[in-house]
C-alpha positions as CSV (number, residue, x, y, z in Angstrom):
1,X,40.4,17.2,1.4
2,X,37.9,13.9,1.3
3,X,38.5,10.8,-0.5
4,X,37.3,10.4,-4.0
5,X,35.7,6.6,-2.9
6,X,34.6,6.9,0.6
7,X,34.2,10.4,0.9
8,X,35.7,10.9,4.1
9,X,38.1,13.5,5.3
10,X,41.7,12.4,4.4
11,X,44.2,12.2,7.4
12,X,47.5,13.5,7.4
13,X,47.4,14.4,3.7
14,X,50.3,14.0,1.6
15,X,50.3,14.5,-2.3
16,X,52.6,11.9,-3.1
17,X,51.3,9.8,-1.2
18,X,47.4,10.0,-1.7
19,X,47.2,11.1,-5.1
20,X,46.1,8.9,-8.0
21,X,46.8,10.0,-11.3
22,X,44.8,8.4,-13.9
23,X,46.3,10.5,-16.4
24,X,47.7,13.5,-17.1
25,X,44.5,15.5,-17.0
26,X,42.8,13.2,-14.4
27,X,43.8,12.6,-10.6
28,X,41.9,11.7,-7.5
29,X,42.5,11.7,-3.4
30,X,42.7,8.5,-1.7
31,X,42.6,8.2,2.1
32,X,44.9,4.9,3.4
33,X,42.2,2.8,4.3
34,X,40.8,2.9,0.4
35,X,44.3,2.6,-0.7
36,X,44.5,-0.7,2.2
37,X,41.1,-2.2,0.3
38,X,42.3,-1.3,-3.0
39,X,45.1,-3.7,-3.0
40,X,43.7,-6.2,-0.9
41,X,41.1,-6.7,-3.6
42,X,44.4,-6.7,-6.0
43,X,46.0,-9.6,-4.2
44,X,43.2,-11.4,-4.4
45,X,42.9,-10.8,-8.5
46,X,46.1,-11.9,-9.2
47,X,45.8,-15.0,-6.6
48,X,43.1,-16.0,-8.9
49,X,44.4,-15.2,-12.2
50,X,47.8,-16.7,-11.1
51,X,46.9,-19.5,-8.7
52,X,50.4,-20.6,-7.7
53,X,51.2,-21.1,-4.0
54,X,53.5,-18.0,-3.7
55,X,50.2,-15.8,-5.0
56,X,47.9,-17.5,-2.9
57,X,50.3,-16.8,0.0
58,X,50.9,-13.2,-0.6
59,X,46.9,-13.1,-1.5
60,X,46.6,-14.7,2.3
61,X,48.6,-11.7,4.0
62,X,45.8,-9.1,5.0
């Protein structure tokens, strides 16, 4: 099974774990590392849509 973003092979797959479901007629693999990015690049949105210190804290924890 390969990622849907990176294409890569996904390690130790597990369906609950890796699966995205964008619906209920749409779903996608994720490896850990995209998943990792994915909300790293979260934090950092709502650290900049919410700039308190607590966001900008949790945003700082990578």
């Amino acid at each position: 099974m390969d990622c849907a973003l990176c294409k890569k092979p996904i390690e130790k797959y597990n369906a609950k774990l890796n699966q995205l479901k964008i619906d209920e007629s749409i779903s996608v693999e994720i490896c850990s590392d995209c998943i990792d990015k994915f909300l790293n690049w979260q934090k950092t949105l709502f650290a900049t849509l919410f700039p308190t210190k607590a966001a900008k804290k949790w945003a700082s924890k990578k």
